[in-house]
Steps between C-alpha positions, in 0.01 A plus 500: 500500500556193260145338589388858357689512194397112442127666447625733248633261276334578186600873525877412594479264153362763327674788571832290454375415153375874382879630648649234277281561180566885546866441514558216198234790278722746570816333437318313154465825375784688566724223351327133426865345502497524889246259464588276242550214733119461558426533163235733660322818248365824577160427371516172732591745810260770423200272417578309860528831645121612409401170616635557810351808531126390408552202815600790693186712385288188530599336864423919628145463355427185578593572897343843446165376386482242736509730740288759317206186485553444886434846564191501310383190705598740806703244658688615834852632413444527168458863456759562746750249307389668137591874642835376671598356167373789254709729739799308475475411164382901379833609683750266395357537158499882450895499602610250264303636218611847530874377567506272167299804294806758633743224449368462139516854392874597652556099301358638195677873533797352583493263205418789260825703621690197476492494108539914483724615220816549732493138607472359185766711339700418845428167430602472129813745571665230741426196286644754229807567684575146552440426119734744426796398700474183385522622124776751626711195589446311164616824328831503737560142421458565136756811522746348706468140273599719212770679643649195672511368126684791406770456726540110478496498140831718547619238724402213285878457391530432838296209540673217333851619573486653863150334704568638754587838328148534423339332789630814688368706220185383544438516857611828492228601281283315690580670812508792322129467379366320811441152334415193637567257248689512182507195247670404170259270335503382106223472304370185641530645836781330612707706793861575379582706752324617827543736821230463739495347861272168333473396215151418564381848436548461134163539316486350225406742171224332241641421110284841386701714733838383383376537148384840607829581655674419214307654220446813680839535676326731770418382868241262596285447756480165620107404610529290783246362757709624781432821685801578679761544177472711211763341258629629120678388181696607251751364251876560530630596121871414608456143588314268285165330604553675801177685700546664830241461723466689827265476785447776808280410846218689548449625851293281703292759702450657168370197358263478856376826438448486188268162545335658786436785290367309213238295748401823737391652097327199430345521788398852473331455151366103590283736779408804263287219240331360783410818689127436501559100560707643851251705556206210484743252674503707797158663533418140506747439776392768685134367466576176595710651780153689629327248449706247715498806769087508501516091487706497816341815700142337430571162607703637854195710529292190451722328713474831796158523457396154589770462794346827624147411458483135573558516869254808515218284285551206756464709787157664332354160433634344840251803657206451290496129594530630807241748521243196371627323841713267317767535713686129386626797246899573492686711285755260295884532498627671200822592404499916592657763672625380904205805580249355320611147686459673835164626388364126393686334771320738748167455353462175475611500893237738527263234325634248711430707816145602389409154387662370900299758643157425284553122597528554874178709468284234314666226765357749777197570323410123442593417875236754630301339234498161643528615862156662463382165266677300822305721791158439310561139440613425847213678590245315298613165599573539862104644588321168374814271674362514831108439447618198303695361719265522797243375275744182474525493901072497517496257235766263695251564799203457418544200247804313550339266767168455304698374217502094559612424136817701359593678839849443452470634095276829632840541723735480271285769230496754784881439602549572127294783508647661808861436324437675230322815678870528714705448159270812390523695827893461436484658171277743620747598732755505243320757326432691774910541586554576166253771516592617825869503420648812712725751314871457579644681797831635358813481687865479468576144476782221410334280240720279554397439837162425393618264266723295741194468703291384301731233339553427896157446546502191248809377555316332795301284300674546151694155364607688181826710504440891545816707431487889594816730338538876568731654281475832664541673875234751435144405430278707656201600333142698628251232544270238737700275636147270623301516119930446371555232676098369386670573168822281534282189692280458157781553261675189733162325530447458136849367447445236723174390382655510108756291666304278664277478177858357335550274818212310414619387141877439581545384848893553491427874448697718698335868509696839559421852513742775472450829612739761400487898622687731314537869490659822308458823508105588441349138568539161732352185305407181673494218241331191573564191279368168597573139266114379556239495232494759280195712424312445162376858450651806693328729342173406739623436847459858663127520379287441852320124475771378265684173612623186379494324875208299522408683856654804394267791526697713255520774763870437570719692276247759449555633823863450460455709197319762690741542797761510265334742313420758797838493591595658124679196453517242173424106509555301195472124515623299184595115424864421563529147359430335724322682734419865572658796550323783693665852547412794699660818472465767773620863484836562721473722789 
C-alpha cells in the first residue's frame, strides 16, 4: 500500500496544500486576526488559490492531450486508456459540480435569511438590553450616592466625636443600598475614611470631576477604564472638603454577556459589509475544491488506466512478435493486478514451451538433414574406394619388381596411399552409423544403472578419479538403455581426452570427473562436470563435423544430441571453470 501511495506523491502534496489554502481563505476572511501571526492577506490567499487551480486545470490537459495525441497516432491502449479516464473523470466531475452548485445556492439562501429583519432587530435588541442594564446600574449608583449623602450628612456630627458612631452609620447604609465600597476622600483625593474589604479598590477620581462635584453638588460618575465597577461622587455639605465616593461590583456573567454580546453584533454586521466578498471567497473555494476533485479522479484514472492496459499492451505485442516467428519475445514484468501476473507468467511459459518445442523440431529436422547429406556422402565415397584400391594391388604387381631404381620409395607412396584409403573407409563408416542410427526402443529403465556401467566400463583403464552420487531411490525413466549407455560412454570419453589434453601441459595434473544423479518430482538430471580443458565455443559442438580433436570427426556429440533428443529429453553442455559441465535431463516415469 505505501509503495502505491509513494507514486502518488504529487497529488498527496497537492491536495494537502489546496485543503490548507481553503481553510487559512476561509478563516482570512471571516476574521484576519486569526491569522495575524503569518502576517498572511486575503488577496495573498485568494490569488494562490487561482493559481492553484490553473496547475490543477493545466497538469489535467497536459495528461489529457497526451493521451488525446497518442490516440491519434493509434497507439495500442491508447483509446482504451482515453475512454477509462473520460469515464472516470465525466462521473466524478458531474457529482462534485452539482454538489458545490446546490451547496452554493442553500449558502447563498441561507446567507440572505441570515440578515432578515427579525435577526437584525434580535440582534440589536440583545446588545440593547445589555446597554441598558449597564446604564440602569449607573443610575442606581447615582440614586443611592445621593441618598447615602443625605443620611451621612445627618450623621456628620458624628464623625469627629463618635468614629465609630458613624462607621456603623455608614455601613448600614451601605448594606442598606447594596454597596461595595464607600470612601471619604478630600479634594486632593486623599482617603479620610473608608469601608471596603481593600483598599485597593479605590479609583482614583480626575481634578475635573472633583471640581465638577463640587460646583455642581449633584452625583458624579466616575469614568474609569475598569469594567467590572460602576463608581459615583458627590460632596458631603456637613463636613468640609469632604466628597463621598462610592463604588458597586458589577456582575461578572453580566459583564461576559455583555462582551459576548458586543463581539457576536460585531460579528453579525463585520459579515453583512462583506456579503458579496463571502460569497466570492467561497465560490472560489468551492472551485478550487472541484477542481482538486477532477485533478485527483483524472490522475487515478491515469494511474487505472495504464495499470489496466499495460499488461494487456505487453501481452498484444508479445503475440505479434510472435506471430512474425520471433518467438525470443516475452511479455515483461510490470507492476499489475496478481491476474494479470498469472496471465504474463503463463504466457511467457507458453513462449518458453513453444520456443522448446520449435527447437527440438529444427534439431530433428537438421539431423534428417545431415543423415540424408551422410547416406549420399558415404555413398559417393565408398563406390570409387574399392576400384582404387585394387588398382593399387595391380600396380604393386605388375611394377614393383620392374622398378630397379626407387623400389623401396614406389613402396612407401602406395603404403601411404593404401593408409589413407582405410582412414577414409573409417569415416565412411562413420557416416554410414550415423545415418543408419536405429530409433530408440523405449523401455522402463534405471538410468542410473546405465550410468554406473558405463563409468564401470572406464574405470578399467581410467587413471583420473570418476565419482558417481545418486541423491535419489527412484530414477526410472522410459528409454534405451544400449543408445543411453552410447550416450554416457561419449559424455565420459570426451572428459578424458580434455583431461588428457591438460595432462600434457602440467604433468602433476590430477583429473576427476563427477557425476551426480538427482531427481524430484517431474524430472531425474544426470550432471556431468569434468576439471579438463574447457571448450572455447559451446555454441558449435552439437553441429555434425564440428570438433576441436585433431582426429575428431565431429560426429560425437551430435549423436549424443540426437539420442537425447528422441528420448524428449534436454542436454546442455557449458564451461565450468575449469572444465565442462554437461547435463541431461530426462522426464520421470
Amino acid at each position: 500500500m505505501f509503495n502505491k501511495l509513494k507514486n502518488f506523491k504529487l497529488v498527496i502534496l497537492l491536495s494537502i496544500i489546496c485543503i490548507g489554502l481553503c481553510i487559512l481563505t476561509f478563516l482570512a476572511f471571516i476574521n484576519p486576526k486569526l491569522l495575524s501571526f503569518l502576517n498572511i492577506k486575503l488577496q495573498l490567499l485568494l490569488t494562490l488559490d487561482i493559481f492553484l487551480l490553473v496547475v490543477f486545470l493545466f497538469i489535467i490537459f497536459k495528461k489529457s492531450s497526451s493521451l488525446y495525441l497518442l490516440t491519434k497516432k493509434k497507439k495500442i491502449g491508447s483509446q482504451t486508456s482515453l475512454r477509462y479516464i473520460s469515464f472516470f473523470t465525466l462521473f466524478t466531475f458531474i457529482p462534485s459540480f452539482l454538489i458545490a452548485v446546490f451547496s452554493l445556492f442553500i449558502f447563498n439562501y441561507g446567507l440572505e435569511n441570515f440578515f432578515n429583519s427579525r435577526i437584525i432587530k434580535a440582534v440589536n435588541s440583545s446588545y440593547d438590553v445589555a446597554k441598558n442594564y449597564l446604564e440602569q446600574n449607573k443610575k442606581t449608583v447615582e440614586s443611592d450616592v445621593f441618598l447615602m449623602s443625605v443620611g451621612l450628612n445627618r450623621a456628620s456630627a458624628l464623625f469627629y466625636s463618635f468614629p465609630e458612631k458613624f462607621k456603623n452609620i455608614a455601613r448600614s447604609e451601605k448594606l442598606l443600598r447594596r454597596i461595595d465600597d464607600i470612601f471619604l476622600i478630600d479634594s486632593s483625593a486623599n482617603i479620610i475614611f473608608y469601608d471596603a474589604e481593600n483598599i485597593e479598590n479605590f479609583i482614583k477620581p480626575s481634578e475635573e470631576e472633583i471640581n465638577k462635584a463640587l460646583e455642581v453638588g449633584v452625583p458624579v460618575l466616575i469614568k474609569n477604564n475598569v469594567e467590572s465597577k460602576t463608581s459615583a461622587m458627590i460632596k458631603l455639605n456637613s463636613l468640609i472638603d469632604t466628597y463621598l465616593f462610592i463604588s458597586r461590583n458589577v456582575d461578572p456573567e453580566i459583564i461576559k454577556y455583555l462582551n459576548e454580546t458586543e463581539q457576536a453584533v460585531n460579528f453579525f454586521y463585520t459579515i453583512e459589509n462583506k456579503q458579496l466578498g463571502i460569497k466570492i471567497t467561497f465560490v472560489i473555494i468551492y472551485i478550487l475544491v472541484v477542481g482538486l476533485l477532477l485533478f485527483i479522479s483524472t490522475i487515478i484514472a491515469i494511474s487505472f488506466a495504464d495499470r489496466l492496459t499495460k499488461p494487456i499492451i505487453n501481452l498484444i505485442k508479445a503475440s505479434e512478435n510472435i506471430s512474425k516467428g520471433i518467438l525470443d519475445s516475452t511479455v515483461p514484468e510490470s507492476e499489475t493486478d496478481e491476474e494479470f501476473l498469472m496471465l504474463n507468467k503463463n504466457f511467457n511459459n507458453m513462449i518458453e514451451r513453444l520456443k522448446k518445442q520449435q527447437n527440438k523440431l529444427l534439431i530433428a529436422e537438421r539431423y534428417a538433414a545431415w543423415e540424408s547429406v551422410a547416406r549420399k556422402l558415404a555413398h559417393e565415397i565408398k563406390n570409387p574406394l574399392t576400384p582404387i584400391q585394387l588398382s593399387i594391388d595391380r600396380l604393386q604387381e605388375k611394377f614393383y619388381k620392374k622398378i630397379v631404381d626407387g623400389q623401396d620409395e614406389f613402396k612407401n607412396y602406395l603404403s601411404t596411399i593404401n593408409r589413407q584409403i582405410k582412414d577414409i573407409e573409417n569415416l565412411v563408416n562413420e557416416f554410414s552409423s550415423f545415418a543408419r542410427m536405429p530409433s530408440p526402443i523405449f523401455k522402463k529403465i534405471q538410468v542410473g544403472l546405465v550410468v554406473k556401467r558405463a563409468v564401470d566400463f572406464y574405470k578399467m583403464s581410467s587413471k583420473n578419479e570418476i565419482l558417481v552420487r545418486s541423491t535419489g531411490k527412484n530414477d526410472n525413466i522410459n528409454g534405451d538403455t544400449e543408445q543411453l549407455y552410447r550416450v554416457f560412454i561419449n559424455l565420459i570419453k570426451n572428459s578424458e581426452d580434455s583431461i588428457i589434453e591438460k595432462k600434457e601441459k602440467d604433468k602433476l595434473f590430477k583429473g576427476k570427473i563427477d557425476i551426480e544423479i538427482n531427481e524430484n518430482n517431474d524430472y531425474i538430471t544426470v550432471t556431468l562436470v569434468d576439471n579438463g580443458v574447457g571448450i572455447q565455443d559451446t555454441s558449435k559442438i552439437m553441429t555434425p563435423y564440428f570438433t576441436t580433436k585433431k582426429e575428431g570427426t565431429g560426429l560425437g556429440l551430435p549423436i549424443v544430441s540426437k539420442i537425447i533428443n528422441e528420448h524428449k529429453s534436454e542436454l546442455t553442455i557449458s564451461n565450468n571453470n575449469p572444465g565442462v559441465k554437461a547435463m541431461i535431463v530426462f522426464p520421470k516415469i
